[in-house]
VOGU-3710 file (C-alpha; in Angstrom, 3 decimals, decimal comma):
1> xxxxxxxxxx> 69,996/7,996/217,221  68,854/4,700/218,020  71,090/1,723/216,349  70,588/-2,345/216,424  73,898/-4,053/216,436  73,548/-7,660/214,752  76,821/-9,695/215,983  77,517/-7,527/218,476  78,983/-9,570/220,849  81,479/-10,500/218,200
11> xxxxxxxxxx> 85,180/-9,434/217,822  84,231/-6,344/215,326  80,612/-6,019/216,804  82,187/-5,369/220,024  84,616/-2,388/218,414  80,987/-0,885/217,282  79,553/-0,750/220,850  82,766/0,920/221,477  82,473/3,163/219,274  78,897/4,229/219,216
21> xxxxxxxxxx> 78,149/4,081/223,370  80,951/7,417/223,328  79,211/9,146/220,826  76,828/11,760/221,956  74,362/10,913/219,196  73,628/8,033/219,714  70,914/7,363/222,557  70,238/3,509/222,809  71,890/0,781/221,152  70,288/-2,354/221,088
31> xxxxxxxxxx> 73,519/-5,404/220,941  71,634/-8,721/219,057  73,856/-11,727/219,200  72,894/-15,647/219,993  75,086/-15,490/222,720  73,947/-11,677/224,531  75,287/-12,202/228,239  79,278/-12,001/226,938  78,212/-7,977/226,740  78,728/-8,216/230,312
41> xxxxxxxxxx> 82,119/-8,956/229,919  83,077/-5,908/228,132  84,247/-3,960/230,894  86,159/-1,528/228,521  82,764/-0,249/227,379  80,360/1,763/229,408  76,916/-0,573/228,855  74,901/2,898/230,331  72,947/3,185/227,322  72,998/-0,582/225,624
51> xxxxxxxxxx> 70,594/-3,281/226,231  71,152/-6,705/224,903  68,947/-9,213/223,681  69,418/-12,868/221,972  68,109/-13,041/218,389  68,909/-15,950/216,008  70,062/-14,623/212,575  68,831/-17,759/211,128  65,381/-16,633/211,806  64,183/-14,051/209,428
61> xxxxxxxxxx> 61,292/-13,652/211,120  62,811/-12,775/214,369  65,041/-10,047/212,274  62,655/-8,737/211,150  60,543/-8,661/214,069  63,578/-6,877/216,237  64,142/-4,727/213,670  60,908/-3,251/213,439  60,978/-2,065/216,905  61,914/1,337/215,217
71> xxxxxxxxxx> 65,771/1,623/215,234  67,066/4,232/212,773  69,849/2,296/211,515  71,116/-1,141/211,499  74,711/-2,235/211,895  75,361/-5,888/210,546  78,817/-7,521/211,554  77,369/-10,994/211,374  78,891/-13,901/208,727  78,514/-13,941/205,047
81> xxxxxxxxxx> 76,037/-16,082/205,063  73,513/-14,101/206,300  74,111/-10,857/204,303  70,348/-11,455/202,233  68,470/-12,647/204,747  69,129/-9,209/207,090  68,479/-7,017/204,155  65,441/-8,203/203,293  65,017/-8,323/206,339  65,914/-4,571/207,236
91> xxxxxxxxxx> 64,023/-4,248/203,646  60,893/-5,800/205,060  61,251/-3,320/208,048  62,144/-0,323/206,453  65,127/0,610/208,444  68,808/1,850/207,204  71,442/-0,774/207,167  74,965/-1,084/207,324  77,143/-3,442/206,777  80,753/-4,914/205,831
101> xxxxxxxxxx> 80,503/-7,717/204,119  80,592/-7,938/200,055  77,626/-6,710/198,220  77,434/-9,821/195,850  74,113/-11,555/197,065  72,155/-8,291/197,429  72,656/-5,959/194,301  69,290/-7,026/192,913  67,870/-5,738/196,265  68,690/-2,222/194,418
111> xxxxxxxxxx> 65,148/-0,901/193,440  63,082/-2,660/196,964  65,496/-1,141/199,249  65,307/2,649/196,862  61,397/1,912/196,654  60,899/1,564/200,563  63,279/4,722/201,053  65,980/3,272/203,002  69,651/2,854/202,185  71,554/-0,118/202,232
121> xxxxxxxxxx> 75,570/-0,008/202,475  77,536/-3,047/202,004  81,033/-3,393/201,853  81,373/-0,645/204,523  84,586/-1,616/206,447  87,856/-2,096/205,856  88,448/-3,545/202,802  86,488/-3,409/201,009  85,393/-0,052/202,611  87,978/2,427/204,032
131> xxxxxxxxxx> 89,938/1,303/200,883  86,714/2,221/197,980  86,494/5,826/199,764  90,072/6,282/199,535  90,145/5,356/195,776  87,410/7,341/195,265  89,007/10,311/197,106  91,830/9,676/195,117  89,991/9,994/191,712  88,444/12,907/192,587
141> xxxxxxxxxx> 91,961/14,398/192,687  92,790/13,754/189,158  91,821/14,845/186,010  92,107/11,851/184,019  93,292/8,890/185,900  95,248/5,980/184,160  96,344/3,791/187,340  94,453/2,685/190,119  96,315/-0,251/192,769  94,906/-0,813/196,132
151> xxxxxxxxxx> 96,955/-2,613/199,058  95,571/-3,694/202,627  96,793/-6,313/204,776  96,414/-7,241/208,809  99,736/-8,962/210,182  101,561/-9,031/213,132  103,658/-6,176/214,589  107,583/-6,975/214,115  107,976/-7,990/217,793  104,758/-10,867/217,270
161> xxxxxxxxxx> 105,934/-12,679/214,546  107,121/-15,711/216,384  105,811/-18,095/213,873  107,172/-19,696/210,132  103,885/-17,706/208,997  104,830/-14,326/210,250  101,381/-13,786/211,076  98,591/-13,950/213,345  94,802/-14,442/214,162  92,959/-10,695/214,271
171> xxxxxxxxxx> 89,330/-12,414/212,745  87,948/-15,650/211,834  90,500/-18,586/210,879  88,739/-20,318/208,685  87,650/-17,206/206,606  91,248/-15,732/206,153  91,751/-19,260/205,033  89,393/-18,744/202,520  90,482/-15,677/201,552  94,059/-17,405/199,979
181> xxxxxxxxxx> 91,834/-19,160/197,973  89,910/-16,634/195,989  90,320/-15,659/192,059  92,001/-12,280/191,027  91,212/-9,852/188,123  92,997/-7,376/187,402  94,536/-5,026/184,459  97,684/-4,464/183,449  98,716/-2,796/179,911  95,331/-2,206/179,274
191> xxxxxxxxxx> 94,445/-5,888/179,106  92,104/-7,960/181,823  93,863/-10,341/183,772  92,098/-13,246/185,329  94,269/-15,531/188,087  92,605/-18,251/189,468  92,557/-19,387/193,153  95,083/-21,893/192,377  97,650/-19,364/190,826  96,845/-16,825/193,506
201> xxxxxxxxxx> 100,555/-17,552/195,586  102,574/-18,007/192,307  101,869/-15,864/189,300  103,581/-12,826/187,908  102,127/-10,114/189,727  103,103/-11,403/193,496  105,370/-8,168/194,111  106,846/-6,064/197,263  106,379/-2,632/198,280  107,629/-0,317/201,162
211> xxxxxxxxxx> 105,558/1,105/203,818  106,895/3,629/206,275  108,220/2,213/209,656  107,644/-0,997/208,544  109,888/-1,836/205,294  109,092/-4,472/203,122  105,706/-6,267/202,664  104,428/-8,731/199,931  101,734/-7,956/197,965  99,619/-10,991/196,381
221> xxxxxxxxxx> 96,668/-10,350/193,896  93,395/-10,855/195,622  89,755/-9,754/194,940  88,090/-8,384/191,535  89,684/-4,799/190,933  88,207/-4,664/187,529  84,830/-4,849/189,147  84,835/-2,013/191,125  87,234/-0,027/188,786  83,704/-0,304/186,383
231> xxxxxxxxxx> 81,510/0,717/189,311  83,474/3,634/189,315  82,925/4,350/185,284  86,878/4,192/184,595  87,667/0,934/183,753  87,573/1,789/179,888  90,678/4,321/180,032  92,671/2,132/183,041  95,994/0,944/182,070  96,110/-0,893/185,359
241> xxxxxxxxxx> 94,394/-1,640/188,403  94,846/-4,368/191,606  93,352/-5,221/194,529  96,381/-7,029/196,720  96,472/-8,444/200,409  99,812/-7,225/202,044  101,495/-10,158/204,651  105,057/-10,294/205,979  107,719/-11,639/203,166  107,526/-15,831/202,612
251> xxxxxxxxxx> 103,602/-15,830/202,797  103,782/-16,857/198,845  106,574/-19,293/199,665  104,964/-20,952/202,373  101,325/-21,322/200,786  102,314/-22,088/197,292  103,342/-25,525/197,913  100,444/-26,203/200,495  97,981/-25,110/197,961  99,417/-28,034/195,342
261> xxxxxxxxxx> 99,211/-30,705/197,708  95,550/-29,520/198,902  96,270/-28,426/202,274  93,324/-25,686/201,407  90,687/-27,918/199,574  87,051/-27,644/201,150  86,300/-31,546/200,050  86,452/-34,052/202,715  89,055/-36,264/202,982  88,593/-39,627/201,310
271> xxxxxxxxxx> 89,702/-42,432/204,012  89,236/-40,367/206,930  86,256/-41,088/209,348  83,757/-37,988/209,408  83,705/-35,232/206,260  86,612/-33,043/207,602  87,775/-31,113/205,211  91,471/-30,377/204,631  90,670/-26,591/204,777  89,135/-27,247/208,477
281> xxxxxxxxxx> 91,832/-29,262/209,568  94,532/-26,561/209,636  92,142/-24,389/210,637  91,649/-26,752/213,648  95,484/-26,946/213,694  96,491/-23,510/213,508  93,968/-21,532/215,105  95,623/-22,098/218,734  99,064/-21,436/217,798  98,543/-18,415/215,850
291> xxxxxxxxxx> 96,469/-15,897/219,110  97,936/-12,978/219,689  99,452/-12,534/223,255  97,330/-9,708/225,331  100,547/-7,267/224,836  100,838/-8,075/221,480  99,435/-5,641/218,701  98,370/-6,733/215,309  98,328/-4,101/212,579  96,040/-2,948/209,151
301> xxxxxxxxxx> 98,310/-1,488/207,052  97,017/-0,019/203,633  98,295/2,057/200,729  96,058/3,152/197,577  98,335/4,563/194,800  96,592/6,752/191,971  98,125/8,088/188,646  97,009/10,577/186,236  96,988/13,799/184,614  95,990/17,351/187,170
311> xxxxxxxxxx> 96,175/20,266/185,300  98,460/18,817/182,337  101,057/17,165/185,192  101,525/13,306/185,430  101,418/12,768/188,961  101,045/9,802/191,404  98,981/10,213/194,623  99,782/7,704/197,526  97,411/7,325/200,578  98,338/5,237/203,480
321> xxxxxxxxxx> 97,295/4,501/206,898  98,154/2,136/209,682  95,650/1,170/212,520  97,416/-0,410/215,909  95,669/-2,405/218,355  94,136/-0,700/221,165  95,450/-2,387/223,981  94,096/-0,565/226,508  90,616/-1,976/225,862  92,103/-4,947/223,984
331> xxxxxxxxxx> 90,423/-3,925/220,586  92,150/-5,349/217,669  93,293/-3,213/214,950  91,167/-5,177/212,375  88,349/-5,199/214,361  88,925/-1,186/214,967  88,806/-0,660/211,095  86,367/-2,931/210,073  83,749/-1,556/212,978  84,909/2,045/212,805
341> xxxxxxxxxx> 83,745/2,673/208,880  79,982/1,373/209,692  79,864/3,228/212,548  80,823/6,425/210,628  78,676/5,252/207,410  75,168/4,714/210,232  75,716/8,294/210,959  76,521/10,261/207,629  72,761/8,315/206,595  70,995/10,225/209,883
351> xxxxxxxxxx> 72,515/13,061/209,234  71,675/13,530/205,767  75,576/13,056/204,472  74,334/10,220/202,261  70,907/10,926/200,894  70,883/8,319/198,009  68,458/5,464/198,564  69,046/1,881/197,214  71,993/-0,664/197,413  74,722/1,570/197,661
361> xxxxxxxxxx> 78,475/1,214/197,723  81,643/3,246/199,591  83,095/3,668/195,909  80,580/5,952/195,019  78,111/6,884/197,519  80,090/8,041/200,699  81,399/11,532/200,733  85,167/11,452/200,580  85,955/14,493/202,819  83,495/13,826/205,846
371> xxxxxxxxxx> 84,142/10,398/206,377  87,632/10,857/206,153  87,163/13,200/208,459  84,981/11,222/210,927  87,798/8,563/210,733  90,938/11,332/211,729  88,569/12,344/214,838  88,760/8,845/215,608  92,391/8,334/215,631  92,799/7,098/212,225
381> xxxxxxxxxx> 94,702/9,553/209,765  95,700/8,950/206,107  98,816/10,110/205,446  98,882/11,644/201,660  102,275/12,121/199,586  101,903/13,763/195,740  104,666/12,980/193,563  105,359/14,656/189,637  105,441/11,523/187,139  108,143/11,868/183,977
//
């Protein structure tokens, strides 16, 4: 197999060279970044069969260009922003891609990508990703299924939490900013809930859970669970479904109040020279107080519940899983299982595990048992616990 890395010299694109230069497989991998020399820096990974080159992702022309030099599957772990512009790119140059960002912008790309015969993945890391094929997995355990709630958080191990915030930088600052700012739907009593950005660290359904060797965690309301609840055709007979980010107790507490006076607003600040927004300034401010130390671990920590009728039984299935940071190579746990799941997904295409062709998604169109597979050869197990329901 021969893979193009977009990003790779990023904190998850780096996890991916990992990852694919020790499988057997895989034959050349091409690393694209704007900045390709800090491969040489990697000395945790052996660079025997990677070569590195400098492309600009704001170039679509030059994507497409590097694509077309007849890679079997693209991996894509640059920004948001660029999520079109590589598929139509990788559309352009008929070549798989993978990637981890949310499908959003591309989903009209559908019939071009199924008509040039190649298969796009988005939303293929950890959430959403690992999370979608454990739902799935879940579903396909039930009979009729009447509650769906997903959990997944990155924080701090207990020993790192040094900080009023209990947490920690394991990806971009500005961007997990931006995630405490985003609506919520969700259903509860068979009704659709909508919370808004500004409600998202003070509304009913803020609520705490316990996850082995760890005890108590918050869960807030975050993301559209209704949304992928109907990609998965059981959003009609749901009597509740959530998507919720798991931090350390006092997140709520400590953002709420912030959030009223503006501290996350993305509007400049009137009075102040420049267009600085407040959103950027604590980014600015907390970025360098909130790095892990090199002996420090930060952890993903997720938990997908399922309830529903197997053979006439009410019964709740819970899946969790914790990733740890490598420290040996310095790897991040978020970086581990947002990297890992493309790297799996870039595979099950060559092989012929996934054989649809279009925009695809990892709540419908990865097969449950292999990845999950793929991911316990790699260190990362789910740990599943069936319970009988009254």
């Amino acid at each position: 197999m021969k893979m193009l890395v977009l990003g790779g010299c990023g904190i998850q694109g780096r996890a991916a060279l990992y990852d694919l230069s020790r499988n057997e497989s895989v034959v050349h991998i091409t690393c694209a970044d704007i900045q390709p020399d800090i491969v040489d820096s990697f000395d945790f990974i052996d660079k025997a069969k990677i070569q590195s080159v400098r492309v600009d992702a704001n170039d679509p022309k030059a994507l497409a260009s590097k694509m077309a030099e007849k890679f079997d599957v693209v991996l894509d772990f640059l920004p948001p922003q660029c999520v079109r512009t590589v598929a139509e790119a990788a559309i352009k140059s008929g070549v798989h891609l993978v990637n981890t960002n949310y499908a959003y912008d591309i989903l009209d790309l559908h019939q071009a990508a199924k008509e040039k015969g190649i298969a796009i993945i988005p939303e293929c890391g950890l959430d959403p990703g690992i999370d979608l094929i454990i739902c799935n997995y879940g579903l396909k355990y039930f009979d009729e299924v009447s509650k769906l709630n997903s959990y997944c958080g990155g924080i701090p191990e207990k020993t790192a939490c040094d900080n009023p915030l209990k947490y920690k930088i394991s990806w971009n600052i500005s961007a997990a900013l931006k995630s405490q700012v985003r609506d919520a739907t969700l259903i509860a009593d068979a009704e659709i809930i909508c919370i808004p950005a500004k409600d998202q660290h003070e509304n009913a359904f803020i609520h705490t859970i316990e996850f082995p060797e760890l005890g108590t965690l918050e869960a807030i309301p975050n993301g559209d669970a209704v949304r992928y609840a109907k990609l998965m055709k059981i959003a009609d007979t749901l009597r509740e479904t959530g998507r919720y980010a798991l931090r350390w107790p006092g997140w709520c507490a400590f953002w709420a109040p912030l959030k009223k006076f503006g501290f996350l607003s993305d509007a400049p600040i009137k009075g102040l020279p420049g267009r600085m927004s407040p959103l950027e300034m604590v980014a600015k401010l907390l970025e360098p107080q909130l790095q892990y130390k090199d002996n420090e671990k930060d952890l993903c920590v997720m938990v997908n519940k399922v309830e529903g009728v197997k053979e006439g039984k009410q019964q709740r299935l819970t899946c969790s899983l914790m990733i740890e940071r490598d420290l040996a190579t310095g790897l991040m746990a978020m970086s581990i299982g947002v990297a890992y799941p493309a790297c799996i997904a870039a595979e099950m295409i060559l092989k012929g595990d996934i054989a649809r062709r279009g925009v695809l998604s990892p709540a419908t169109d990865v097969p449950c048992d292999v990845f999950l597979d793929q991911l316990n050869q790699r260190g990362i197990k789910v740990n599943e616990k069936i319970e009988p329901l009254n």
